[in-house]
Each structure stands twice: as C-alpha cells, then as structure tokens.
C-alpha positions as CSV (number, residue, x, y, z in Angstrom):
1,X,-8.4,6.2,-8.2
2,X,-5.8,7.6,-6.3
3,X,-4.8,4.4,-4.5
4,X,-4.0,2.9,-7.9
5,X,-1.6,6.2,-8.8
6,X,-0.3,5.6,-5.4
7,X,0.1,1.8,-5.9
8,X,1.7,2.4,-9.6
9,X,4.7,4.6,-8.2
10,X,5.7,2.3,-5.3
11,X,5.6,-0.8,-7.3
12,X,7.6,0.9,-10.0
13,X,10.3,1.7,-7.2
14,X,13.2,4.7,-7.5
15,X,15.0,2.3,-9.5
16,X,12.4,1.9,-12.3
17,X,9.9,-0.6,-13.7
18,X,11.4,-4.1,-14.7
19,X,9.4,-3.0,-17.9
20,X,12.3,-0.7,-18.0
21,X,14.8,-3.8,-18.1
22,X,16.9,-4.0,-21.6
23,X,18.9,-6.8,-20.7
24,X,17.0,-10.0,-21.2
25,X,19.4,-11.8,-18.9
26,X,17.9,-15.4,-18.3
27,X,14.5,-17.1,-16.6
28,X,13.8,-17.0,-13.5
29,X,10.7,-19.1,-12.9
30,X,7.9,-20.6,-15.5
31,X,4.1,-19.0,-14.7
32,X,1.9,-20.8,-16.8
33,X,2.3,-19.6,-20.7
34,X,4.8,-17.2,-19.6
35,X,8.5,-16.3,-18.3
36,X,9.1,-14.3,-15.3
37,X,12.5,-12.7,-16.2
38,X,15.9,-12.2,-13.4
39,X,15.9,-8.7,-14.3
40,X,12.6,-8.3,-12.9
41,X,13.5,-10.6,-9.6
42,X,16.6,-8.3,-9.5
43,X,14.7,-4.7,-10.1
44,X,12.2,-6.3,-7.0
45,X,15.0,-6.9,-5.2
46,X,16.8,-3.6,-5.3
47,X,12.9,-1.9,-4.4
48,X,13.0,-4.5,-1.2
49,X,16.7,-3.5,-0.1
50,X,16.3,0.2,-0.2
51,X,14.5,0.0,2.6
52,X,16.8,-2.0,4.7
53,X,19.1,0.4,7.1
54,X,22.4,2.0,5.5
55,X,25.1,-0.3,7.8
56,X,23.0,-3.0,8.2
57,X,24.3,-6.5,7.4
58,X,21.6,-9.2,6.1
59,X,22.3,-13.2,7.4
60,X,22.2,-15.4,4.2
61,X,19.0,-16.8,5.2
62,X,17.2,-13.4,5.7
63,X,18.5,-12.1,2.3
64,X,16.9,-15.9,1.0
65,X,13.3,-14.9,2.6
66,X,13.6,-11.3,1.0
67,X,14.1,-12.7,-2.1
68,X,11.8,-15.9,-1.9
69,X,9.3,-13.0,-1.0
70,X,9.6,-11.1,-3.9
71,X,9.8,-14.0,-6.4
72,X,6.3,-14.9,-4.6
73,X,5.4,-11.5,-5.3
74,X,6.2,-11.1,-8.9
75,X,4.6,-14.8,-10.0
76,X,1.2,-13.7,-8.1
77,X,1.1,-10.8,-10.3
78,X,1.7,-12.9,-13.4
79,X,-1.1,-15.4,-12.4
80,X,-3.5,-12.1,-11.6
81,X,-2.8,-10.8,-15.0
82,X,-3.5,-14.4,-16.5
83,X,-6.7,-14.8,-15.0
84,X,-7.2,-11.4,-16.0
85,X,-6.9,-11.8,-19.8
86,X,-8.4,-14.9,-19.7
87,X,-11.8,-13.6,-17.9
88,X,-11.6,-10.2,-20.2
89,X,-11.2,-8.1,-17.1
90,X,-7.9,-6.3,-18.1
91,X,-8.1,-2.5,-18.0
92,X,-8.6,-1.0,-21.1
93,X,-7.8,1.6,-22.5
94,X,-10.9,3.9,-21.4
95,X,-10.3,2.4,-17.8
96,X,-6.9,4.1,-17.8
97,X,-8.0,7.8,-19.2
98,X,-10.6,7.4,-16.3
99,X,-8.5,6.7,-13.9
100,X,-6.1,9.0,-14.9
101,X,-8.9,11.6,-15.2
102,X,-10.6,10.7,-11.9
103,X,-7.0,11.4,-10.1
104,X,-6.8,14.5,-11.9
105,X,-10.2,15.9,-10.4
106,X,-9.5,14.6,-7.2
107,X,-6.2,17.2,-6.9
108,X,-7.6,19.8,-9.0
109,X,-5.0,19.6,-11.6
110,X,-5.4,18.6,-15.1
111,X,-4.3,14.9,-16.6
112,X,-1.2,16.6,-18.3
113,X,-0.2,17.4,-14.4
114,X,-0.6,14.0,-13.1
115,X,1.6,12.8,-16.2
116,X,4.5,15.2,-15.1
117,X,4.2,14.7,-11.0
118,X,4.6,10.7,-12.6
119,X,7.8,11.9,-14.6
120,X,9.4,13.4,-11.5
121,X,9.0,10.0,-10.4
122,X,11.3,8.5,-13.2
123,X,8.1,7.1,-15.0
124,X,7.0,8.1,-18.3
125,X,4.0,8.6,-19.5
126,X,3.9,5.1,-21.5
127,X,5.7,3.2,-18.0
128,X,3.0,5.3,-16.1
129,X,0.0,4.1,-18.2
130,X,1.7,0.2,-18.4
131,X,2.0,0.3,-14.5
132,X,-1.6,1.6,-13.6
133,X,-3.3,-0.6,-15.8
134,X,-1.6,-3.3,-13.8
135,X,-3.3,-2.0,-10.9
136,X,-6.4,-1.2,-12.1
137,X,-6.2,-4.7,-13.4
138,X,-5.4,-6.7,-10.0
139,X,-8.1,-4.5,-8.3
140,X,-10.4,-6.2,-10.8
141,X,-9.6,-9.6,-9.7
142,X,-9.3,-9.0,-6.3
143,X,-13.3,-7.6,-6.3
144,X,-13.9,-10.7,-9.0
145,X,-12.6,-13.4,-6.4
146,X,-13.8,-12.2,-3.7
147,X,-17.3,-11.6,-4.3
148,X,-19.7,-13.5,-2.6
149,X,-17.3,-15.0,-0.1
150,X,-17.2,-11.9,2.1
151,X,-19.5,-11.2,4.6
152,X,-20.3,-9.1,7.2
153,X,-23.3,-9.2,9.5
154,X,-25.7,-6.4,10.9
155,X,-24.5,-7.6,14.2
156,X,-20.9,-7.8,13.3
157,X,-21.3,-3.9,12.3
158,X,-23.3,-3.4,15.6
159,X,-20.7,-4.7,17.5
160,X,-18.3,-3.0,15.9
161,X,-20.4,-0.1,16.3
162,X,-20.4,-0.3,20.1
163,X,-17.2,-0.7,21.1
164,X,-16.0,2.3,18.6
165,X,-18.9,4.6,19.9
166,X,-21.5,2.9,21.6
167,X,-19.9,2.4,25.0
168,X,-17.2,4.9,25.1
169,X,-16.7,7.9,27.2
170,X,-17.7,11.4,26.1
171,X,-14.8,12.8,24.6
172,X,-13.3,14.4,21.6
173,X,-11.1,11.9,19.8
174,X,-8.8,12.1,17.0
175,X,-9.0,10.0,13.3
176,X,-5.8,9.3,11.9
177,X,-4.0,7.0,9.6
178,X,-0.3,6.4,11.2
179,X,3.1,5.4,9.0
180,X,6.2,4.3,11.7
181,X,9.6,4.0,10.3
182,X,11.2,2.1,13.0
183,X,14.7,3.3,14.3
184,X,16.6,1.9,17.1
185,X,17.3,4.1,20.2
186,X,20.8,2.6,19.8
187,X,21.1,3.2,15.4
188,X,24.0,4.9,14.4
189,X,23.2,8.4,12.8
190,X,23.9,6.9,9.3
191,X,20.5,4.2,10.1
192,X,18.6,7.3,11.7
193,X,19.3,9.9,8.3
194,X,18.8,6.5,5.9
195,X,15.2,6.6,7.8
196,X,14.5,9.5,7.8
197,X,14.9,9.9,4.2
198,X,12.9,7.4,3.3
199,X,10.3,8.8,5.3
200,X,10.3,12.3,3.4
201,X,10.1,10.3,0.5
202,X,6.8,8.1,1.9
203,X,5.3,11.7,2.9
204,X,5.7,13.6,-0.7
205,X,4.5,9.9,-2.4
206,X,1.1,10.2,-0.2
207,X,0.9,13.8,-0.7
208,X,1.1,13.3,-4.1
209,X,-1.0,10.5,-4.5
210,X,-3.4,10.5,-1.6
211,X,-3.5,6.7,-0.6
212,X,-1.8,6.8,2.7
213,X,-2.7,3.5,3.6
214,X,-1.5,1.8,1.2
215,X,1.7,2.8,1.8
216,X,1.5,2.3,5.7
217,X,0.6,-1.3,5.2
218,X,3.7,-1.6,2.6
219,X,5.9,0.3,5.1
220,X,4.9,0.7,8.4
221,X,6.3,-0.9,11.7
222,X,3.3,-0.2,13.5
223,X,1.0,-2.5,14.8
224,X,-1.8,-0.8,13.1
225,X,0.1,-1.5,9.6
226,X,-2.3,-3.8,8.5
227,X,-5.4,-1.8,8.6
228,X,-4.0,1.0,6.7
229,X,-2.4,2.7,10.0
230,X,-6.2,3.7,11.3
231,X,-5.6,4.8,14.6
232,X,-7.8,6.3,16.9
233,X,-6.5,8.5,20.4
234,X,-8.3,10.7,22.8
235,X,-7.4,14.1,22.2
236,X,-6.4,14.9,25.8
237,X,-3.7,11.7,25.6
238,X,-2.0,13.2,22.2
239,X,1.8,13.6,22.6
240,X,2.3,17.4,22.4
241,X,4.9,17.0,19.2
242,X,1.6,15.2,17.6
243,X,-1.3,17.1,18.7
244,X,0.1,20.1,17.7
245,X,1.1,18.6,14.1
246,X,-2.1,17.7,13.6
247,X,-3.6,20.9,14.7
248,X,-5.3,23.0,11.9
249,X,-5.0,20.0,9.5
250,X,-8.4,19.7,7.3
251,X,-9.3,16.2,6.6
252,X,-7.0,14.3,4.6
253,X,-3.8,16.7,5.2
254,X,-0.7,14.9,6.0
255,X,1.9,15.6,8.7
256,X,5.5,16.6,8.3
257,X,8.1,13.8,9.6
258,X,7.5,13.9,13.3
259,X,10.7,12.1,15.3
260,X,10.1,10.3,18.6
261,X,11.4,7.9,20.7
262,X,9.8,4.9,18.2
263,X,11.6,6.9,15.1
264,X,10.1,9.1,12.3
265,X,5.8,9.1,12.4
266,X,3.7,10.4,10.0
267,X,-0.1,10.8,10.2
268,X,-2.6,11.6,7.9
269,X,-5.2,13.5,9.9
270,X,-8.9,12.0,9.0
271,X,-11.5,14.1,11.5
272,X,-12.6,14.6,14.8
273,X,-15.8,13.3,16.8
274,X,-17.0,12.9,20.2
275,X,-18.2,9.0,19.9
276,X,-20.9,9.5,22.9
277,X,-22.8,11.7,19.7
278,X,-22.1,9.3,17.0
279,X,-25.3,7.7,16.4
280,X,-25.3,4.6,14.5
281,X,-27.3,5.1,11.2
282,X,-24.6,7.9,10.3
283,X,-21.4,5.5,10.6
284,X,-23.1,2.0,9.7
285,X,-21.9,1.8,6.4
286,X,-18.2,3.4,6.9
287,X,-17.9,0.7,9.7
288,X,-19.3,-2.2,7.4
289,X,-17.2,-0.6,4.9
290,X,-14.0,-1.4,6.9
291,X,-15.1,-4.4,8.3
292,X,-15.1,-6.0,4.4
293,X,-11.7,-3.8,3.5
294,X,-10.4,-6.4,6.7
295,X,-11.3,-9.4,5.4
296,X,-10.8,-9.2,1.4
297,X,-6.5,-9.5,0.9
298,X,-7.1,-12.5,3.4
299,X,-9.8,-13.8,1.3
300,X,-8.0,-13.3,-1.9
301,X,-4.7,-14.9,-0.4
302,X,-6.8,-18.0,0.1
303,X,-8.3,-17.7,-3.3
304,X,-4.5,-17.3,-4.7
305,X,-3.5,-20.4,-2.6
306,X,-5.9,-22.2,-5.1
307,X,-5.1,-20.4,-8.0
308,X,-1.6,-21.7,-7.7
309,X,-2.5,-25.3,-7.5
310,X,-4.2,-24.7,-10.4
311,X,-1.3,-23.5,-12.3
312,X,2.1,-24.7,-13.4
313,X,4.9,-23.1,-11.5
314,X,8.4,-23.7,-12.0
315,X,11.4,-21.7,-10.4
316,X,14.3,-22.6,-13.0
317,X,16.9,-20.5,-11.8
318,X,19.5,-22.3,-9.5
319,X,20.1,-19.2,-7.4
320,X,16.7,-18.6,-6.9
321,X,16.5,-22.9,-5.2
C-alpha cells in the first residue's frame, strides 16, 4: 500500500496531475475509444525535464526520445485502464479507503494525515484519490497478466540461495536499497545544487511514503536500479561516510543525502546477517519472492507488446511524428 502512495506522488510530478489540465488544447494520439490529450504529453514532459541538469543542453533527437518515451508512457496507461474497465478490475471505491487506510497504519498516523502529507504535495484530496486508484488499478493488471506465465523453480530459489548464502564467507553483511543521482566530477556547481536538490526531494518522498524502490528504479543511475537499488556489501568494505550513515538505522530508516565521488547516494538500510548462518527454510520464500518481482514488468512489457497490436493507436499530432 505504500508503494501505490509512493507511485501516486511521482506520477503526479511537482507540476501537478494532467487531471489538473484546464486547457483542452488539442489531441495528441487516438487509444482505442479514447483521446490522449497535449496537455497531458506536455505535463509528462515537464515531470521528465525536471530531472535533466540545470545548464544542460538536450540535442533535438534526445529531446525526440524523451518525449516519444513519455507519449509511450501515457498510451500504456490508457490501454491498462481499458483493459481494466473492460475486465471489472478498476479500484473501487472500498479499494481506495483501504489503501488509504492500510498506509495510514503502516505510519501510525490517521487517513486525515496521509490526506494532508498528499496536500503538501500539491495534490488534493480528490487528485490524491483519482491518482491512486490509477495505481491500484495498473497493479491489478499487472498481477492479472502475468499470472500463470511466471515461474520460478525450487532449484532456481536454491541456486539463488547458494550464491547469496550458501557459499559465502562468514561475515556480517549489510542490506540496503541504494538511489545514485549521478553528477560529473567535472559539473558546474549549478548541475551539482540542481542534484542535490532533487535528491532531498527523492529522500522526504520515500520517507514519506516508504517505497524506496520504486523510486530508485525511476531515478537511479546505479546499476542496481532495476532491482529496486538492492545492494548487498560486507560490512568491513563499507566507505566510512556510508557505514557510519547507516549506523543505528532500524530497518527501513533512510539515509540523509550522502555526497561522493559518484554524486549524491541515498540508502534505505534493510538488516544485517552473517550469510554463513542463514539457513535456507528461513529465506526461501523472500528469495522466491524476488526472483518473481524480477521477472513480472518484463513479463508484462511482453504482454503490453500484444496488447498494443490488439488495439488501435494513432499519434495525430504532427509534432509528436
């Protein structure tokens, strides 16, 4: 539940939902029954290029891939919610109080709090609820398609199993989920602030929400991005500036924007273990666990490959050809 308040805020942006849109200003592209609008392609847009570097000049065909990327984006989400109605699987109304309700356990505070952290956000209550039912809608589909076509073996967790635990060498290691904001050694200081700021900002948006990897696969330059930033590292090999961050942190706690040679890190500390002592029957279903979490966006990108054959798909704009 909190990965779908998570998912709600960063798809809603700092520059508002394109629900939010009261200029109806012309069509981008045809999905199906529907319209997808050039005030939504625009409102994508201005999420996408808040992230690139203050200074930093985008070639005409890099600004086309951006873009091309986020018109992708935004039909994918109109086909989901298609499919969605069409196979009764939209969130309802219940599904959003629970959600909203779930959340509000999670961090101890009451549903009227999760409302206001929202607010602080620039999303009303209404935008709030709109947004998350999206996301508790897609999360539908995505476990609808994919069922059945992912699988993972006893010897595939085994395996897994043993090169995690199994044969490693006694000694205490360290759980964490990792976010890099990239900066160049040679950035100006107006790219290294822009950076930094936008990592504070990824830091209060996982306190808040408590999906961490969701936003280190949406923001990451790491090469653990992908897997939600899930890094493991001996103890002893910790840089000091990290170790010591990380020291006293219970489980799930997140890091303050640590700076490094790389640029600005943030980790979300998970727990500690010696794998020698891990014996199998305690982690066999975590590891399983992430072994499907792995394969199911792949599996659903295939299953939305065929979705959109399926479906007729016109981009009508002539800026967006």
């Amino acid at each position: 539940m909190r990965k779908a308040l998570c998912l709600a805020l960063v798809l809603y942006g700092a520059s508002g939902a394109a629900a939010r849109a009261e200029v109806v200003d012309g069509v981008a592209a045809i999905v199906g029954d529907e319209v997808l609008l050039l005030s939504e392609v625009r409102e994508a847009m201005q999420s996408v290029l808040a992230r690139v570097p203050r200074g930093q000049t985008l070639a005409p065909e890099e600004m086309k891939q951006l873009r091309d990327s986020a018109v992708k984006g935004l039909i994918d989400d109109k086909l989901v919610l298609q499919i969605a109605r069409k196979q009764g699987m939209s969130a309802t109304e219940e599904d959003i109080d629970t959600a909203v309700a779930g959340i509000a356990q999670e961090e101890g505070v009451s549903s009227d709090a999760i409302y206001a952290a929202a607010a602080q956000h620039g999303m009303e209550r209404d935008s709030y609820r709109e947004q998350l039912a999206k996301q508790l809608t897609r999360m539908k589909v995505v476990s609808g398609s994919v069922q059945g076509r992912v699988r993972v073996s006893d010897e595939e967790v085994r395996k897994l199993y043993d090169e995690r635990y199994g044969n490693a060498k006694p000694g205490e290691r360290i759980r964490v989920l990792h976010i890099l904001i990239a900066v160049p050694k040679d950035a100006p200081p107006a790219a290294r602030e822009q950076a930094h700021g936008l990592a504070i900002k990824i830091r209060d948006q996982a306190r808040q929400s408590g999906d961490f990897g969701d936003l280190a696969r949406k923001y990451s330059a790491a090469p653990t991005a992908q897997q939600g930033g899930l890094t493991v590292f001996r103890a002893s090999d910790a840089p000091p500036a990290i170790k010591s961050a990380i020291e006293g942190l219970k489980p799930g706690e997140i890091t303050d924007v640590i700076e490094n040679a790389h640029g600005d890190n943030l980790f979300q500390f998970l727990d500690r273990f010696d794998p020698a002592s891990v014996p199998y029957e305690q982690v066999a279903d975590k590891l399983r666990a992430e072994l499907i979490e792995r394969r199911t966006m792949p599996e659903f990108e295939k299953w939305m490959v065929e979705v959109r054959k399926g479906r007729y798909i016109e981009v009508v704009a002539p800026e967006l050809q």
